[in-house]
ROKEMI-800210 format. One record per residue (C-alpha): x, y, z. Coordinates in steps of 0.25 Angstrom, whole numbers, plus 2048, in hexadecimal, padded with zeros to 3 digits. Layout:
# ROKEMI-800210
X;Y;Z
X;Y;Z
...
# end
This chain:
# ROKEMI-800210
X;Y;Z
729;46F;72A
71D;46B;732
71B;478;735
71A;47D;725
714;470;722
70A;474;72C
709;483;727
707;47F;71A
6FB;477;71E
6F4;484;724
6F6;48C;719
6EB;487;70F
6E2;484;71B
6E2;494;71D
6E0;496;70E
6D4;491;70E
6CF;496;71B
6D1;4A4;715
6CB;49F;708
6BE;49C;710
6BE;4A9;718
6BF;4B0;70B
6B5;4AA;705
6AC;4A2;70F
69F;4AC;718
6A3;4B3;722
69B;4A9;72A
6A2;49C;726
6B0;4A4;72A
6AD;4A0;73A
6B2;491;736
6BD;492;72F
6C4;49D;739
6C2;492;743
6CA;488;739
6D5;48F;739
6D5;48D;749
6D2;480;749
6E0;47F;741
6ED;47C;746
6F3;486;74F
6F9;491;74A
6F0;491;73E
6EA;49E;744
6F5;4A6;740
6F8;4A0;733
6EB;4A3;72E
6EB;4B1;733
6F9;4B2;72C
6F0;4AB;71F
6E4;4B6;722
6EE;4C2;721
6F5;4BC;715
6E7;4BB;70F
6E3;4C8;712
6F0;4CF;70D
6EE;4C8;702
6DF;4CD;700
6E3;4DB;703
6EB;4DC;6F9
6E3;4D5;6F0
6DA;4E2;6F5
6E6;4EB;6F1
6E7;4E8;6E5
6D9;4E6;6E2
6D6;4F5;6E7
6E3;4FA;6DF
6DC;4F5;6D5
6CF;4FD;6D6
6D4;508;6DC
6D3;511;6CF
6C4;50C;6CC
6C1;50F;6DD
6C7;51D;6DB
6BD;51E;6CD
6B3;51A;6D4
6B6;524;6E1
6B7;52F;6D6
6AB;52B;6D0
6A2;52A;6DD
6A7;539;6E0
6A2;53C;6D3
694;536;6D6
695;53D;6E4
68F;549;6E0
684;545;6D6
680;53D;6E3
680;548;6EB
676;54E;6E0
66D;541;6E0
66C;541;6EE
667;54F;6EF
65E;54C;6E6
65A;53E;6EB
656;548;6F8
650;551;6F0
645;546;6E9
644;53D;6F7
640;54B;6FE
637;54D;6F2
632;53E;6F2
630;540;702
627;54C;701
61F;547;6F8
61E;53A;700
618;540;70D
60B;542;706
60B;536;702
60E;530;70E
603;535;713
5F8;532;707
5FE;523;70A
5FB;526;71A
5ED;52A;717
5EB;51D;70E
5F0;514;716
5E8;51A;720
5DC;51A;717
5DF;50A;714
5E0;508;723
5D3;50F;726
5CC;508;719
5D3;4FB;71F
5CD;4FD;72C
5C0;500;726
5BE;4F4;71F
5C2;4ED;72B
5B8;4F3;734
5AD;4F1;727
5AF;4E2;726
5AE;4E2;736
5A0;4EB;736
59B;4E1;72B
59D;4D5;733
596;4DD;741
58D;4E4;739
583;4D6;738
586;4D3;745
582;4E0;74A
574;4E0;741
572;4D4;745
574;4D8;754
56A;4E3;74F
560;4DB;74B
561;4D3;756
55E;4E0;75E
551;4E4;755
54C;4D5;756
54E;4D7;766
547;4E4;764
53B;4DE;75C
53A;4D3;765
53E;4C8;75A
547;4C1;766
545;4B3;75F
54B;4BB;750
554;4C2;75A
55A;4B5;760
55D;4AF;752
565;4BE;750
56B;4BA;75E
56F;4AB;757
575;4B2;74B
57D;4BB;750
585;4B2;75A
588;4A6;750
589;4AF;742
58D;4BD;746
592;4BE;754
59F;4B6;74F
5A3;4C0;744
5A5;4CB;750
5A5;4C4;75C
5B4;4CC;75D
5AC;4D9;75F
5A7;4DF;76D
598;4E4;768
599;4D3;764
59C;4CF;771
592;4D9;776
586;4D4;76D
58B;4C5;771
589;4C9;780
57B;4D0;77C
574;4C4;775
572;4BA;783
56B;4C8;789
563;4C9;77C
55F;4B9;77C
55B;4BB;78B
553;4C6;788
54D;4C1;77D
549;4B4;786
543;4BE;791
53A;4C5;786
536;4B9;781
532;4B1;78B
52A;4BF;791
523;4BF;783
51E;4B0;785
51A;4B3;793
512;4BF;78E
50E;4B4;784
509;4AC;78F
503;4B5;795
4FB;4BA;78B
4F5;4AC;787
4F2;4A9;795
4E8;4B7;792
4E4;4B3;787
4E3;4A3;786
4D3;4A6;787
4D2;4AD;77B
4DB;4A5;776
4D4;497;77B
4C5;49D;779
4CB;49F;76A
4CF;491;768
4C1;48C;76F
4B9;495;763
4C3;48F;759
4BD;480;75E
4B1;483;75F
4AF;48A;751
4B7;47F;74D
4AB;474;754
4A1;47C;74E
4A5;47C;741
4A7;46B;743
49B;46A;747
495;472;73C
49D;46B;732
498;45D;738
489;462;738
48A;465;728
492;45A;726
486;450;72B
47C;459;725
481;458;718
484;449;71B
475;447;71F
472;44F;710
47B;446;709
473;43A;70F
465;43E;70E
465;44A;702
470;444;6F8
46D;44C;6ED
46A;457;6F4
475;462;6F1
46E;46E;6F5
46D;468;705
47D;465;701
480;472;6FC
478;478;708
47F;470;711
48E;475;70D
48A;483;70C
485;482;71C
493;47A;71E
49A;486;716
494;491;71F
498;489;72A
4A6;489;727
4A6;496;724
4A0;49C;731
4AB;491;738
4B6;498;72F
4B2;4A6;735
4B0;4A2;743
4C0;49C;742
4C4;4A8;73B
4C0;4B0;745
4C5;4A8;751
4D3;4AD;754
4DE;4A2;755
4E6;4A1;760
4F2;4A6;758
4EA;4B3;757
4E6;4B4;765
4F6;4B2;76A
504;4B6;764
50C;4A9;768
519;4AF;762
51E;4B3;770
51E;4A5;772
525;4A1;765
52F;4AB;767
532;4A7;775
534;49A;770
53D;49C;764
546;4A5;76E
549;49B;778
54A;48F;76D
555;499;769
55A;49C;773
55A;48C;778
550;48E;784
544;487;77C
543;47D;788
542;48A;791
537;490;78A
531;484;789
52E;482;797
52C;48F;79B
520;492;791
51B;482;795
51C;485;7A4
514;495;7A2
509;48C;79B
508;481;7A5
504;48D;7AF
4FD;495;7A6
4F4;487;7A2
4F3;486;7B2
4ED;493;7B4
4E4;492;7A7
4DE;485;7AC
4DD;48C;7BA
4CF;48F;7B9
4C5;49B;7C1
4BF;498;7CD
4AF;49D;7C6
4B3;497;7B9
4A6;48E;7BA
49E;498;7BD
49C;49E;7AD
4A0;497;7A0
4A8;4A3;79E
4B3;49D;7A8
4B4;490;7A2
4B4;497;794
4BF;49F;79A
4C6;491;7A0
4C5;48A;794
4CB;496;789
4D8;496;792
4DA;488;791
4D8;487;784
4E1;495;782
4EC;48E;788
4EB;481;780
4E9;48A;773
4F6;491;775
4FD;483;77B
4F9;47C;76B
4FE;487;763
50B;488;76C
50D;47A;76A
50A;479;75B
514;484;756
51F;483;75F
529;477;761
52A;473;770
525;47F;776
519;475;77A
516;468;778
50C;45E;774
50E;456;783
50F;464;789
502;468;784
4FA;45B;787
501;45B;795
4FC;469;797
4EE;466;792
4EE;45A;79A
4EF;463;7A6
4E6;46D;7A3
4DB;462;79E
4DC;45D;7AC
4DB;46B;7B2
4CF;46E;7AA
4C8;464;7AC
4C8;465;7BC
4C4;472;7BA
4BA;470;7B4
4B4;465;7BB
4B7;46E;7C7
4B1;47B;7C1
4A5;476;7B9
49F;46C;7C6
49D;47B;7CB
494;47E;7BC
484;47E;7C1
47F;484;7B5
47E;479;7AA
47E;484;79D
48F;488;7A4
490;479;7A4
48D;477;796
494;485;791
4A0;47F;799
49F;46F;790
49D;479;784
4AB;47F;788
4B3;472;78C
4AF;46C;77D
4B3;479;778
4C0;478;780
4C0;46A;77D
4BF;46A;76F
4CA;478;76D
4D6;472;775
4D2;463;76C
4D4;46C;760
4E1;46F;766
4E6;460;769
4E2;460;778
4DB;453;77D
4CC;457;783
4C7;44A;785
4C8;44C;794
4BF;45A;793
4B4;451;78B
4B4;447;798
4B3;454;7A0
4A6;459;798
49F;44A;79D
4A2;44E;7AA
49D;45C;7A8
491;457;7A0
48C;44F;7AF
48F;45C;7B5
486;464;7AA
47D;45A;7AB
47B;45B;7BA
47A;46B;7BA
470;467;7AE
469;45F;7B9
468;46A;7C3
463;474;7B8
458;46B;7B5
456;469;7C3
452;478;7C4
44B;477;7B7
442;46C;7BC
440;472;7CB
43B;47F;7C4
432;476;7B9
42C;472;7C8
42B;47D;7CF
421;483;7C2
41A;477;7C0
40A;479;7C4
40A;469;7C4
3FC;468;7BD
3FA;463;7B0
3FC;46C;7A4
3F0;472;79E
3F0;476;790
3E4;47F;789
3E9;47C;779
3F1;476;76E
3FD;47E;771
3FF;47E;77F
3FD;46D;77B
408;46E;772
412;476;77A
411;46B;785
412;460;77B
41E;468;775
425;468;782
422;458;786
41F;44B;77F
410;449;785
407;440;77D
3F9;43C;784
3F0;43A;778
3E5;43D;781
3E9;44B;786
3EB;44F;777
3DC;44B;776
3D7;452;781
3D1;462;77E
3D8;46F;783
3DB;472;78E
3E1;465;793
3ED;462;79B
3FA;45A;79A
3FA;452;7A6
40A;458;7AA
40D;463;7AF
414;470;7AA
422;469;7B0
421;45E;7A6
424;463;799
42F;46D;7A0
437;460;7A7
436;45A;799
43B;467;791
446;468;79B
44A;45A;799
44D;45D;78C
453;469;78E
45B;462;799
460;459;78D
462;465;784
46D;46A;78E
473;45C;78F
476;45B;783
47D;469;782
487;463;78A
489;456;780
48B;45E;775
49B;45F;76F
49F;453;779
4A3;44D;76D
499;440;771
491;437;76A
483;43A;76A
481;42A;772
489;433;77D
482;43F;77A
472;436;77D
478;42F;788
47C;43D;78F
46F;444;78A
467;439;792
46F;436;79F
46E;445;7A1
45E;445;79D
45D;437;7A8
466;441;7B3
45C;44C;7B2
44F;442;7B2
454;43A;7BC
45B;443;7C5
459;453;7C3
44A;451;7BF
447;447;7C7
44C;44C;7D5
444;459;7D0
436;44F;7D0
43B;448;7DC
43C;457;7E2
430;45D;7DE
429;451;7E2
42D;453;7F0
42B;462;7F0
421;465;7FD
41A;46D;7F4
415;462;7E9
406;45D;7EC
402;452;7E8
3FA;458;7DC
40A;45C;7D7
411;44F;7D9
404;449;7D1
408;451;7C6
417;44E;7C7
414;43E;7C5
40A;443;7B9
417;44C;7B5
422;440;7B7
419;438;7B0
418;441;7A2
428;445;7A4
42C;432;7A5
423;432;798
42C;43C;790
439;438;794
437;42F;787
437;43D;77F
443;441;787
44B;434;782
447;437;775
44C;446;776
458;441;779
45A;437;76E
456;442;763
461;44B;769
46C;440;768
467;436;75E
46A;429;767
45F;420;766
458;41B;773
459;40E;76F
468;40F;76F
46E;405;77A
476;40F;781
46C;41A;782
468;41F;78F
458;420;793
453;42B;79B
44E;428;7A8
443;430;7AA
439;426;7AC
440;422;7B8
442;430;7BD
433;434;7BB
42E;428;7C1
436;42A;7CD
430;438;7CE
424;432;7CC
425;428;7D6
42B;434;7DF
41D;43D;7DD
415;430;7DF
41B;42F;7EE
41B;440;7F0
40E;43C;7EE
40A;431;7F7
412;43A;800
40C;448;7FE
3FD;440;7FE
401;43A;80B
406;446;810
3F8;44C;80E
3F2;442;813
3FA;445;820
3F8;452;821
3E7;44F;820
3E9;443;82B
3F1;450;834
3E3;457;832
3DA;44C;83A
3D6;44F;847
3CF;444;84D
3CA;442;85B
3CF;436;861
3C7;436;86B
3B8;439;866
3AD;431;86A
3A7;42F;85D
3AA;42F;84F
3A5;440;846
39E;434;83C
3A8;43B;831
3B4;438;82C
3BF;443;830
3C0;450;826
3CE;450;825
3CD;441;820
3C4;446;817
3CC;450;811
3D6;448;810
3D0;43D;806
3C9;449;7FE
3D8;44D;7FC
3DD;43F;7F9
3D1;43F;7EF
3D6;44B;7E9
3E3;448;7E7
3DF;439;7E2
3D7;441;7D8
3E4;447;7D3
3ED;43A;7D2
3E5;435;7C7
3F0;43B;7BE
3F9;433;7C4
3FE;424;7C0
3F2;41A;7C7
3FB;413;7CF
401;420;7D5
3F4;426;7D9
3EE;419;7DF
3FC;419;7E7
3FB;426;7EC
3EC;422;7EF
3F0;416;7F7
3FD;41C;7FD
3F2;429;803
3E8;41F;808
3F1;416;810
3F8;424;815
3EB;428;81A
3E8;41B;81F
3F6;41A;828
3F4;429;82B
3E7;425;833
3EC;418;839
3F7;421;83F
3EF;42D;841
3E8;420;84B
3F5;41C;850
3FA;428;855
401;426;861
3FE;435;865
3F0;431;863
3ED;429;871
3DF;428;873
3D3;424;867
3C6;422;86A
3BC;41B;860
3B5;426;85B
3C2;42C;856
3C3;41E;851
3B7;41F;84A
3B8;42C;843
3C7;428;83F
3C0;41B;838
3B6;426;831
3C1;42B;82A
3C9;41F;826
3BB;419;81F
3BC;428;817
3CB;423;814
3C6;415;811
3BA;41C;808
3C3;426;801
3CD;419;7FD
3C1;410;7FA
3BB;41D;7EE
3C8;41A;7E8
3CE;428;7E6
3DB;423;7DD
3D6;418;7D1
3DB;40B;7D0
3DA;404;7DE
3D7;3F7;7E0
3CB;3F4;7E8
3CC;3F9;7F7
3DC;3F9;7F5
3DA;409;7F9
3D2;406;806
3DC;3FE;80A
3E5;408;80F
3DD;40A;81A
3DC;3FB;81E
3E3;3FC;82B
3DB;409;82F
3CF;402;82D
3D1;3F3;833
3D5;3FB;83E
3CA;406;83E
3C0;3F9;83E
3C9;3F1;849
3C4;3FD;854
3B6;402;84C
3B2;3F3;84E
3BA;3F0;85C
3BC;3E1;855
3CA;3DE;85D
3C6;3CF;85F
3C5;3CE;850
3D2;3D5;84E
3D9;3CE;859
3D5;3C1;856
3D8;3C3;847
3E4;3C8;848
3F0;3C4;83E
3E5;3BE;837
3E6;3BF;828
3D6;3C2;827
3D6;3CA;834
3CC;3D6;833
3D6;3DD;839
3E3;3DA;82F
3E7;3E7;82D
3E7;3EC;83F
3F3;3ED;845
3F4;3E9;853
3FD;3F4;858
3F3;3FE;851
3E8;3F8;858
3ED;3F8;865
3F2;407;863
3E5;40C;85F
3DD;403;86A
3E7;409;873
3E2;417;870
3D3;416;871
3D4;40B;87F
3DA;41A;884
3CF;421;87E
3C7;418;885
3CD;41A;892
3CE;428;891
3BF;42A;88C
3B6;421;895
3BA;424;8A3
3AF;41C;8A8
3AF;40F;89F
3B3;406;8A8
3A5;408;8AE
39E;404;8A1
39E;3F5;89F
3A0;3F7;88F
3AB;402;88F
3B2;3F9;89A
3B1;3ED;890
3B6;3F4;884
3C1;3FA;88D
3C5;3EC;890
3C4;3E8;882
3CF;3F2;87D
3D8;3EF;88A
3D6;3DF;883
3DA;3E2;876
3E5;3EC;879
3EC;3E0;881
3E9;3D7;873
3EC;3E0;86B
3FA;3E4;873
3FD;3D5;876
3FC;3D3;864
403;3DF;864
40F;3DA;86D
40E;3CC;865
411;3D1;857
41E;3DB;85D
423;3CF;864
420;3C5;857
427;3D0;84F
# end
């Protein structure tokens, strides 16, 4: 019972495990097989007993099912038999039209071949065009990049360079000839550096050769501008002064513009046909080198190097030649290649930015200003010639005044030209020097005669001589100066003249300009022309006749230095008045002369004198006296007469001087002609003839040869000759001894020492001469008497040494 309790269970389970198989996925059927396991034991075999039942069941389910179409199956074979044949037919016929279809297919198989070939190729072309159009820029740029380099347009060619690495390199940077163009450019940007930088040393080189032209351009560019300044200035005071004087006068006015007009015309030609500096030098080298290494972001490079070329090319300009004093062509030469340099240096600096700069410029002038200046204070000290001293102030204010117009500071050179003036000066000086010597040397120093009116005039035309009395006086008649006079004074001026050539465009006041003009005029009185008097006064060859004339001569030359003054004030309008203005020394300087002549005199006349006392030939030891004074004495005052005669042209106190200074020569002459010490023995007859001729002396200074002495203040010059002449002539020595020191003495004027010396010499002449005196009572006693007084006089003469 348990048993068919039990197998009555199982019997549905299986059911419906066979209901899911049948109608569950075959998937799902993995599951409910494992059910049937998981039953109780024995459950296996049931269910395979139920699956057989099952599958009995549908087979005969089938059976019937196929019994019942079996009659349809068999219609249906009989009709697919049926259907055989006409298949067979069709299939034949399907073979047929495939074949058919195939052959014609082959053609266009290939006509579809050759079109898709065709599409690929087009394809491909298109391709390849869109890649050509996006080299083909590149590659003409790269072209034009190649022309430029070939044309020389490196600065065009670096901006190429620039366009094709940020625009068109990218777009074909995938492509070799891109990397080989990429690789190209750095070679290209060098080369174009090393080109460049040989077109600016070509550049530099060139300017070095031609920054004279270029510097004696600018120079006639400043000076036709001065000129044209100046010119304006005259016609503008001219017309000023018109305005002032002639209001309504508008035919002067109209004049007066016309002339203005003319003159701006001829200024506008001479500018028009002065080249510029841009016309004498291509300074694109320059700007191209520049723009290429500012593209290429070396500017600082460039920069330096062109600075540090022009420092060494400034040293070299400012380096000058060793014979440049020696013609005005070598400072002309000195000067246009500064000026050259520092040309080219302004335009540099004014159309480029940073190549040079304001500071560079001024630190570069500065230099060279320093430079120039010790050269030439070194070269011109070497200039002798005045006319080269004034071409080489014309050409420092020409360089002076082209490198102001260019901004440089010159205030330095105008400081130079001061110094330069005292050099001028000087050379003026020595010039003169020579002028004057030669105005000597061809003087005839006599007065100059003149037969008429004109010969009057032309003397008068060449100096200020007024003497009322000398117009009065009939032809011929004589100017009391010589020839030398009115040359010295014409040279003056002319001296002035070239002075003032110097003063000219210094850009000083015309005080300044009066001041110069006459310290230069006191240099050459004071110094050249009157060393030259001083010399020719001392000149061996200058008789006293001459140096007569000389004072006469400096006399005429103090009186004009008035004209001279005078001269110089119409040249530079300053009033003498003014309290600043310099007065010329010439009265001192001619009077100095004078004074000079006046003692060549007093010399040369003594020196005569001398020479006349060599000619006497005493003999010291006569016994009597010829009764005549000696001839050679005699000669000599005819000579002082004739000269005395002669010094009447001269200034009264000068003559009577030279009178006075002769006489007491003469006199002293004698007493030492006495004194001699190689004379040792005088007897009195010498005395007595030597007193002969010092009453001839005393006779020629008593007829008063020179006017204006007063009473016998002439005679006494010969004083002392004569107390003492009359001391041994009269034998008086009691008198003398006993009077002497005595205010009233007759004897004043005898020296003690003289005395004895001359005693000395006859007490041996008396020795010598009477042998046998001391056997005559009267010669012994005179002997004795001289032994007497030689002890007196040697025992006063011992008292005064030991008073003394």
């Amino acid at each position: 019972m348990a048993e068919s309790s039990e197998g009555l269970g199982t019997v549905p389970e299986h059911e419906r495990i066979l209901q899911e198989i049948e109608s569950t996925d075959t998937a799902c059927v993995g599951p409910t097989l494992r059910s049937v396991y998981d039953d109780q034991p024995n459950a296996h075999k049931k269910f395979m007993e139920k699956l057989d039942a099952c599958i009995r069941n549908h087979d005969k389910e089938i059976e019937k099912m196929c019994n019942f179409h079996h009659q349809g199956f068999v219609d249906a074979i009989t009709e697919l038999l049926k259907v055989r044949t006409d298949a067979e037919k069709l299939k034949v016929q399907v073979t047929d039209t495939n074949r058919r279809f195939q052959d014609a297919g082959k053609e266009v198989i290939v006509h579809t071949e050759d079109i898709i070939r065709c599409r690929i190729q087009q394809r491909n072309i298109t391709t390849v065009v869109e890649k050509l159009q996006l080299c083909l820029p590149v590659l003409e740029m790269y072209s034009k990049l190649k022309e430029q380099m070939s044309a020389k347009r490196y600065y065009s060619a670096l901006k190429t360079m620039e366009q094709l690495e940020n625009v068109y390199f990218p777009w074909v940077s995938q492509y070799r000839f891109c990397q080989l163009m990429i690789e190209n450019l750095p070679k290209l940007r060098e080369d174009i550096k090393e080109i460049s930088m040989s077109d600016l040393k070509d550049f530099l080189e060139s300017i070095r050769k031609h920054s004279d032209k270029i510097g004696e351009t600018a120079m006639k560019q400043a000076q036709h501008q001065k000129t044209f300044s100046v010119s304006l200035q005259k016609q503008n005071k001219m017309k000023f002064g018109k305005n002032i004087y002639i209001n309504h006068d508008r035919i002067s006015e109209e004049r007066n513009e016309s002339v203005l007009k003319h003159s701006l015309e001829e200024e506008d030609e001479n500018e028009e046909e002065v080249l510029t500096v841009q016309d004498l030098v291509d300074f694109s080298p320059v700007y191209r080198c520049l723009h290429i290494y500012s593209v290429l972001g070396d500017e600082e490079t460039f920069e330096n190097y062109y600075r540090k070329q022009r420092k060494k090319q400034a040293r070299l300009v400012l380096q000058p030649q060793s014979n440049m004093h020696e013609t005005v062509d070598g400072y002309r030469r000195y000067f246009t290649q500064i000026v050259g340099f520092f040309v080219v240096e302004d335009h540099i600096l004014h159309v480029t930015q940073g190549l040079v700069t304001r500071a560079y410029t001024d630190e570069l002038w500065n230099m060279a200003l320093s430079k120039i200046i010790a050269v030439l204070r070194a070269h011109s000290s070497y200039c002798t010639d005045p006319d080269l001293v004034l071409e080489l102030k014309n050409l420092i204010v020409i360089f002076a005044d082209t490198l102001q117009g260019y901004g440089f500071p010159v205030n330095r050179l105008f400081d130079l030209l001061f110094e330069i003036r005292d050099q001028y000066n000087e050379t003026l000086l020595k010039k003169w020097a020579g002028v004057f010597r030669d105005i000597f040397e061809e003087d005839n120093y006599s007065p100059i005669p003149i037969v008429n009116e004109e010969e009057y005039k032309i003397v008068i035309s060449k100096f200020p001589f007024q003497d009322p009395d000398l117009e009065k006086q009939s032809f011929p008649k004589k100017f009391p100066m010589s020839q030398s006079v009115p040359h010295i004074y014409i040279q003056v001026k002319e001296f002035i003249y070239a002075s003032l050539k110097f003063s000219e465009s210094l850009h000083r006041s015309s005080t300044e300009i009066d001041d110069m003009l006459r310290k230069s005029t006191n240099l050459l009185l004071t110094r050249t022309l009157s060393s030259c008097l001083l010399n020719l006064i001392r000149k061996p060859h200058i008789g006293l006749t001459e140096l007569v004339q000389i004072i006469i001569n400096t006399t005429h030359l103090e009186q004009a230095c008035k004209y001279l003054e005078d001269f110089i004030t119409n040249i530079t309008n300053i009033s003498q008045e003014t309290v600043h203005t310099t007065r010329l020394y010439g009265l001192s300087t001619f009077k100095d002369a004078r004074h000079a002549a006046e003692g060549e005199i007093y010399t040369k006349l003594n020196q005569k004198i001398d020479e006349f006392v060599q000619l006497a030939d005493y003999d010291w030891t006569m016994s009597e006296p010829d009764g005549r004074a000696s001839g050679y004495l005699m000669d000599l005052i005819n000579f002082l007469r004739s000269i005395f005669q002669v010094f009447t042209h001269l200034p009264g106190k000068v003559a009577q001087t030279a009178c006075m200074s002769a006489c007491q020569h003469l006199s002293t002459s004698l007493m030492q002609m006495l004194l001699d010490s190689e004379l040792k023995q005088i007897s009195m007859g010498a005395v007595q003839q030597f007193n002969l001729d010092v009453i001839q002396c005393e006779l020629f200074a008593s007829s008063e040869p020179v006017p204006g002495f007063q009473g016998d203040t002439l005679q006494l010059a010969f004083i002392d000759l004569r107390q003492l002449l009359d001391l041994f002539m009269v034998w008086d020595w009691s008198t003398y001894l006993a009077d002497y020191g005595q205010p009233a003495s007759k004897y004043l004027r005898v020296n003690p020492n003289t005395a004895l010396t001359l005693l000395e010499k006859m007490k041996d002449t008396s020795k010598k001469n009477n042998i046998f005196a001391q056997f005559r009572k009267n010669d012994r006693d005179k002997q004795k008497l001289i032994e007497t007084v030689v002890k007196q006089l040697r025992s006063l003469v011992n008292g005064m040494s030991q008073h003394t």
